[in-house]
C-alpha positions as CSV (number, residue, x, y, z in Angstrom):
1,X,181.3,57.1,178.7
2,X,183.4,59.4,176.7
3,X,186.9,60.8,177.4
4,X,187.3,63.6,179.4
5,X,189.1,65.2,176.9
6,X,185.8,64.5,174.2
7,X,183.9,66.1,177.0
8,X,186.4,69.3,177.2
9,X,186.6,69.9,174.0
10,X,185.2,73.0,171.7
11,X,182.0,72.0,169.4
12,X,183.3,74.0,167.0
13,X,187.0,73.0,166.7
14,X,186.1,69.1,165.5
15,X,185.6,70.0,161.7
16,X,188.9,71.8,161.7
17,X,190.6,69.1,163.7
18,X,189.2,66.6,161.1
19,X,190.5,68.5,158.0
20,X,193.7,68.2,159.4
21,X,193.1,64.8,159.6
22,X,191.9,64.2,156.3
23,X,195.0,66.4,154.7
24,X,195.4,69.8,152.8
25,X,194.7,67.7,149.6
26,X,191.4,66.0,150.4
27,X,190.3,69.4,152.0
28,X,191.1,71.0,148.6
29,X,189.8,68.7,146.1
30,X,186.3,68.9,148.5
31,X,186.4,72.7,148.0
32,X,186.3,72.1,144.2
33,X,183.6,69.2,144.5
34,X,181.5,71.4,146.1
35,X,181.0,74.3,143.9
36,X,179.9,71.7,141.4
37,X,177.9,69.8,143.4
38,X,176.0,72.2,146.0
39,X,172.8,72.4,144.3
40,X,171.3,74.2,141.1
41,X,171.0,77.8,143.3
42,X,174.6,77.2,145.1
43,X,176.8,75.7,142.5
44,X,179.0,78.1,141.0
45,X,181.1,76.3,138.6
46,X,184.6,76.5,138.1
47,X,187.2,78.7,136.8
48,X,189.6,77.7,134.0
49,X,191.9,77.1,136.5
50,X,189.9,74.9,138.9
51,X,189.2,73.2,136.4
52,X,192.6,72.2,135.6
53,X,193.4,72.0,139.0
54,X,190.7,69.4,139.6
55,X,192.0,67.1,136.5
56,X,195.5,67.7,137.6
57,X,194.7,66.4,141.3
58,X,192.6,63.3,139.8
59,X,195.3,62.2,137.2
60,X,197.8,62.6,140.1
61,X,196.0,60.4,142.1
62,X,195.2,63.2,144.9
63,X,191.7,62.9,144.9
64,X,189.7,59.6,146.3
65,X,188.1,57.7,144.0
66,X,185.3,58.3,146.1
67,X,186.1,62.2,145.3
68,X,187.4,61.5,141.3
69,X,183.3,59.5,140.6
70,X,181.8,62.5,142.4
71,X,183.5,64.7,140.5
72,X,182.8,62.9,137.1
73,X,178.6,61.9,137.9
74,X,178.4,66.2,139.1
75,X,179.7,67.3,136.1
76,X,177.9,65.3,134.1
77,X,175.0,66.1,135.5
78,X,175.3,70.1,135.7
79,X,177.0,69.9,132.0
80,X,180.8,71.8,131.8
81,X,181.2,75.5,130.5
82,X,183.3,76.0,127.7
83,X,186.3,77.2,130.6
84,X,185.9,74.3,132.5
85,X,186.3,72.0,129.5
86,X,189.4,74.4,128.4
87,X,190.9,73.8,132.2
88,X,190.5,70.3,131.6
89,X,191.9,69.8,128.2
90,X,195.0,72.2,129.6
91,X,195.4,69.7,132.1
92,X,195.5,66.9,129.5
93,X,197.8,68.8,127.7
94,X,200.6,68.9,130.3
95,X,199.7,65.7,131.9
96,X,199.4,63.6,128.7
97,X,202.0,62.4,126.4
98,X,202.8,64.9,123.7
99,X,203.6,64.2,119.5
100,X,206.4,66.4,118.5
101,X,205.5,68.6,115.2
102,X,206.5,67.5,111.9
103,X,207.2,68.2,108.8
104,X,203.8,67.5,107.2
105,X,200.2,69.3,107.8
106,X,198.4,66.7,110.6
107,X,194.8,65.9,110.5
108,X,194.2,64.6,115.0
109,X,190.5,62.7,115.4
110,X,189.1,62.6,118.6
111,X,186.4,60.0,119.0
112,X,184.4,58.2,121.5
113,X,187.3,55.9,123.5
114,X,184.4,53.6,124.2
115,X,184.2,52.5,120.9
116,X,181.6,51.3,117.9
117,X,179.1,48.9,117.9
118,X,177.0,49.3,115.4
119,X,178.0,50.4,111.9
120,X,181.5,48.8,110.3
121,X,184.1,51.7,111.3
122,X,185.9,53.7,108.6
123,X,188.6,55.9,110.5
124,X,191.1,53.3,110.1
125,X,191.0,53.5,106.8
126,X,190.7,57.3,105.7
127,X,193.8,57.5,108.1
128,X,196.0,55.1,105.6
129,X,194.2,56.8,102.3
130,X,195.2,60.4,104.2
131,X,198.4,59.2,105.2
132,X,198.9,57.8,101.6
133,X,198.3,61.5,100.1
134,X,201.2,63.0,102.2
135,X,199.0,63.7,105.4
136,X,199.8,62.8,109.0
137,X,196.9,61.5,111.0
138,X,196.5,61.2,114.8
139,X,194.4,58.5,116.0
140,X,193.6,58.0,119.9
141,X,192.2,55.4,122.2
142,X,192.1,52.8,124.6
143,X,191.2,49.3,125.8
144,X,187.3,48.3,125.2
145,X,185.6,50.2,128.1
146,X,182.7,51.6,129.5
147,X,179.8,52.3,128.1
148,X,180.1,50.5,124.9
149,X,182.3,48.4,125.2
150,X,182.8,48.5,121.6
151,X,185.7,48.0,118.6
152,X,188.4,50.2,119.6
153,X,190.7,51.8,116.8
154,X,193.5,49.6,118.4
155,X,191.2,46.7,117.8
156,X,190.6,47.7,114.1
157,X,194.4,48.9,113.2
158,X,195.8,45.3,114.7
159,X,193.3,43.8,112.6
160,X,194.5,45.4,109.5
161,X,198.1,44.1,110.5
162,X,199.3,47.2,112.4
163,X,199.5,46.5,116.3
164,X,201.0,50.1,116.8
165,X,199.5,50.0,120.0
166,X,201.8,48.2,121.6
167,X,204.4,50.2,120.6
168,X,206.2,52.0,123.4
169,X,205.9,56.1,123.6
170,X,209.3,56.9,121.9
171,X,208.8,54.3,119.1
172,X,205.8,55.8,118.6
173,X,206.9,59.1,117.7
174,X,209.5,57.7,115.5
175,X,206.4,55.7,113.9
176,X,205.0,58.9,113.6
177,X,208.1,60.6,112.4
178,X,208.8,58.2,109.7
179,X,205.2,57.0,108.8
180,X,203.0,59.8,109.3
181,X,200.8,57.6,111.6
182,X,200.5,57.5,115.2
183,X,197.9,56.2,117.5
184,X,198.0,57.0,121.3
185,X,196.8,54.4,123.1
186,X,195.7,54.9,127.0
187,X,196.5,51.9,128.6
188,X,200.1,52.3,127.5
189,X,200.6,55.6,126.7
190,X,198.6,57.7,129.3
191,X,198.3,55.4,132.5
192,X,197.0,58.7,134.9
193,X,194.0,58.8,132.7
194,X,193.3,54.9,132.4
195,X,192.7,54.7,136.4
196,X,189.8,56.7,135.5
197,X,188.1,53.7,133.9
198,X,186.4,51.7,136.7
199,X,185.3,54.4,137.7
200,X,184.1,55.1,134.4
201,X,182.6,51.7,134.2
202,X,180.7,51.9,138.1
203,X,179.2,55.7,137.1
204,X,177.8,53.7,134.2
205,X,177.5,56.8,132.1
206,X,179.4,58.6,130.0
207,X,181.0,61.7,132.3
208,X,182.5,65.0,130.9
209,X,185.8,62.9,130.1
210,X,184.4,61.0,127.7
211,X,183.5,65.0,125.9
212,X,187.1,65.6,126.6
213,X,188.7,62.7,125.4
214,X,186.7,64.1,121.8
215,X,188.8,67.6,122.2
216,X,192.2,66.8,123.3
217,X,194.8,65.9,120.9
218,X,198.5,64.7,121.8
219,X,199.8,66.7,119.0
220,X,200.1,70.2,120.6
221,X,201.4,71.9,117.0
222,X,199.0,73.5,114.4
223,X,197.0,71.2,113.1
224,X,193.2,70.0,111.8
225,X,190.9,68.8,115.0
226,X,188.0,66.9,114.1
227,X,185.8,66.1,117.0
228,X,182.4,63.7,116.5
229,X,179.7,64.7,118.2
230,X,176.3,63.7,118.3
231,X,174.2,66.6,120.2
232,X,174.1,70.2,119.3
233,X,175.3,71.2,122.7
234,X,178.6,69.4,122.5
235,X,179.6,71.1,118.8
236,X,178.8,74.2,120.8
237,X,180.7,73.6,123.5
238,X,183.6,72.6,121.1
239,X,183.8,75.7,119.2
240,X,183.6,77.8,122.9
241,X,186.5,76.0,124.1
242,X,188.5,75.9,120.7
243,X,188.2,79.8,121.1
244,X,188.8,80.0,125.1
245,X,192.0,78.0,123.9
246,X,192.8,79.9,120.5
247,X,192.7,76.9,118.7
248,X,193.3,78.2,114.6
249,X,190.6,75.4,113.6
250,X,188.6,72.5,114.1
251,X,186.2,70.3,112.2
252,X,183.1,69.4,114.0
253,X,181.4,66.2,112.5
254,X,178.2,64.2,113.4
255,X,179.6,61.2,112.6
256,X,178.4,57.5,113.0
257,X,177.8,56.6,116.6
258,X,179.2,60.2,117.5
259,X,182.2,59.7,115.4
260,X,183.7,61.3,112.7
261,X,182.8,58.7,110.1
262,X,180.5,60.6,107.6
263,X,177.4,58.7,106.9
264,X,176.6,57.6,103.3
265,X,172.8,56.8,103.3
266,X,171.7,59.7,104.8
267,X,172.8,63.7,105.0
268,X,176.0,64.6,106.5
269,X,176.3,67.4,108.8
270,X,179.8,69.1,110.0
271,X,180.9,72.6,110.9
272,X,184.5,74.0,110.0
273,X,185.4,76.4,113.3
274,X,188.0,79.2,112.7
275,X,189.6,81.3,114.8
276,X,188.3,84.8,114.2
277,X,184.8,83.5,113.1
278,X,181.6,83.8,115.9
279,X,180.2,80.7,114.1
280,X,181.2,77.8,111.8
281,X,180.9,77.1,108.1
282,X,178.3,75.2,108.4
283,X,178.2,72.1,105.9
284,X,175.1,69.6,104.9
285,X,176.3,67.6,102.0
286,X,174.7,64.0,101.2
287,X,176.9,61.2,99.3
288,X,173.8,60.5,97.0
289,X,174.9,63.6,95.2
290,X,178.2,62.5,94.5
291,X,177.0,59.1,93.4
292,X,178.3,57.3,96.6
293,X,175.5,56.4,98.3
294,X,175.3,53.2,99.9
295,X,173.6,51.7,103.4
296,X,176.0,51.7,106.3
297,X,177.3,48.1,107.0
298,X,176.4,46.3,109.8
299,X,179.6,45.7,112.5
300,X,179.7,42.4,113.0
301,X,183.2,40.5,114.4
302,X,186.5,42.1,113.7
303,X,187.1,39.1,111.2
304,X,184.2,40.3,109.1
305,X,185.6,43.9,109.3
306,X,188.9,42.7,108.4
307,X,187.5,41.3,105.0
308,X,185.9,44.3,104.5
309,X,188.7,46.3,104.8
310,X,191.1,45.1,103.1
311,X,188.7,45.4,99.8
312,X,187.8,48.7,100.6
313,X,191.2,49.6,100.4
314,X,191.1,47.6,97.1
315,X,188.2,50.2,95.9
316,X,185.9,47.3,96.2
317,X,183.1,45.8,98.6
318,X,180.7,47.4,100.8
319,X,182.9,49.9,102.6
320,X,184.6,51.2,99.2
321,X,182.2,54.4,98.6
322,X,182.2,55.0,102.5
323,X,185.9,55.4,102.5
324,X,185.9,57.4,99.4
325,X,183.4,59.4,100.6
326,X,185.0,59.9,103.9
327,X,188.6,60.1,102.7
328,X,187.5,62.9,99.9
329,X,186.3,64.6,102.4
330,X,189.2,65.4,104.9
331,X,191.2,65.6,102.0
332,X,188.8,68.8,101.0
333,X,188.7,70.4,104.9
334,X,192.2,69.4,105.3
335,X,193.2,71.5,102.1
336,X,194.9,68.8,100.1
337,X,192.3,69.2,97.3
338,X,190.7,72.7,96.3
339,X,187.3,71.1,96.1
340,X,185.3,68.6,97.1
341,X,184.8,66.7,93.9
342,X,189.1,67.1,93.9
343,X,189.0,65.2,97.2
344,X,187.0,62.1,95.9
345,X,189.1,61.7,92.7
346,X,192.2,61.9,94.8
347,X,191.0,59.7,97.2
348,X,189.6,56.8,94.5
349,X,192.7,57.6,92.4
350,X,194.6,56.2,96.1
351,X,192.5,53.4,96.1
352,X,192.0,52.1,93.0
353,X,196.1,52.0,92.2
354,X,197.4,50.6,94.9
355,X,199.0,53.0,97.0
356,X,196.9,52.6,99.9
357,X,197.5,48.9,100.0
358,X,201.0,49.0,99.4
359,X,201.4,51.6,102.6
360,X,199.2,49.2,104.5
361,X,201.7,46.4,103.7
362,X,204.9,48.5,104.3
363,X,203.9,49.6,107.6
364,X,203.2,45.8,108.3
365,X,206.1,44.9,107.0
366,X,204.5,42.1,104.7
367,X,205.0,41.5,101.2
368,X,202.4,41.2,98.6
């Protein structure tokens, strides 16, 4: 038998007595669940500022993780708008560790966090021939994770003698500072946004973070964003959130496993977003053209990448005419070199004295 007071007790009064229950918080976060998850005829979608507010909650830990893998599996699901993804990366912005500006123009990648697989990554090693030519490069990561599971940047930078990773956030920016280099690294450097890995890894798919995490960039000052993408949707939802956020430019690149490595055995297709422009200069160029065509090589362990490596930055082996192809070509978009062509001298000219090497060994701190 129930209580008398059960008994006595208004129908209508027990979802408001179990909101206040559940808290203010929960209540909130399942307002903003709900317009994303209510159904293709209900769902309304968020504002800019939901959006934020939704990441902000999540990262702070004021969501379930119950709530935080609804959130991520609806969204993926329904696709964000270009103001939901600006809320987000806003969120990321104040949330997330921040580079100070420097002295020096700044070319920030955003790739998958998940990883490669497949072909033997370059990114790594346009970073030091980019770094060589007076550039500063921002590189960011994490741990191996879901769905990939693949080589992380982290992975492929320790390899080449450079564990920045595990440098704390203030040696970091003096790293940064000093080198022109800096690699933020999730685990360490952005904690809030590592919780969001198992759940990552149960959804099994890769949610709207993971489009995010191609956007975002812990250098807030002007600078060159290249984002990898692999479907034309997410290049246009870069460029409508570059705009929603007035973002001066951005590189767009469909890289190598939806990096921002440019392949060299087949065409290579980018798009150069400016502020002011509707649409991006478009760019289809094809290494075979600048005789530095070659089949992509297979990634096998990081030992075998390693070897690799190192005689790429030697101008030799199978990765040589990637990275020159690759390097050349942020050198170009970056503005470094007028041209094209200007870009792949200055980028074999790098490689084939020394320079790249030699900055590999400084940073590492070996001798040669």
């Amino acid at each position: 038998m129930l209580p008398p007071h059960d008994l006595q007790q208004p129908i209508g009064q027990r979802r408001h007595q179990r909101a206040e229950e559940l808290g203010a918080g929960f209540c909130r976060f399942r307002e903003l669940l709900g317009k994303l998850g209510s159904g293709e005829r209900t769902s309304t979608g968020l504002t800019q500022a939901e959006a934020r507010e939704a990441i902000e909650r999540i990262l702070a830990g004021q969501a379930s993780p119950a709530q935080a893998g609804a959130f991520l599996i609806a969204h993926r699901l329904r696709r964000p708008r270009p103001e939901e993804m600006a809320g987000m990366l806003v969120a990321y912005h104040q949330m997330g560790p921040t580079l100070p500006a420097v002295e020096r123009s700044v070319v920030s990648f955003g790739v998958p966090f998940d990883g490669r697989c497949r072909e033997a990554p370059l990114l790594p090693l346009t970073a030091l021939v980019l770094v060589s030519a007076g550039v500063g490069v921002v590189l960011q990561g994490g741990a191996p994770m879901p769905v990939k599971y693949g080589a992380t940047n982290a992975e492929l930078l320790a390899a080449l003698d450079l564990p920045i990773a595990q440098l704390d956030w203030p040696a970091m920016v003096r790293h940064f500072q000093s080198k022109g280099l800096a690699l933020l690294h999730q685990p360490h450097h952005f904690p809030a946004a590592e919780q969001l890995v198992p759940i990552r890894e149960q959804i099994g798919k890769r949610p709207p973070i993971a489009t995010l995490e191609l956007l975002w960039s812990c250098y807030r000052s002007p600078a060159l964003q290249v984002s990898g993408f692999v479907h034309a949707p997410t290049e246009e939802l870069a460029g409508a959130t570059w705009k929603l956020l007035g973002q001066d430019e951005g590189l767009t690149v469909k890289g190598l496993e939806g990096g921002v490595d440019l392949p060299t055995s087949r065409v290579a297709v980018a798009g150069h977003w400016r502020r002011g422009s509707a649409l991006p200069e478009r760019l289809l160029l094809h290494a075979r053209d600048y005789d530095l065509r070659a089949p992509e090589s297979e990634l096998g362990t990081l030992a075998q990448w390693r070897e690799q490596a190192l005689a790429a930055l030697r101008c030799e082996g199978p990765l040589a005419k990637g990275l020159i192809w690759n390097a050349g070509f942020y050198l170009w978009r970056q503005g470094t070199s007028p041209t094209l062509d200007a870009g792949l001298a200055k980028a074999e000219g790098l490689l084939q004295d020394g320079r790249c090497e030699a900055l590999r060994r400084a940073m590492a701190g070996t001798s040669p």
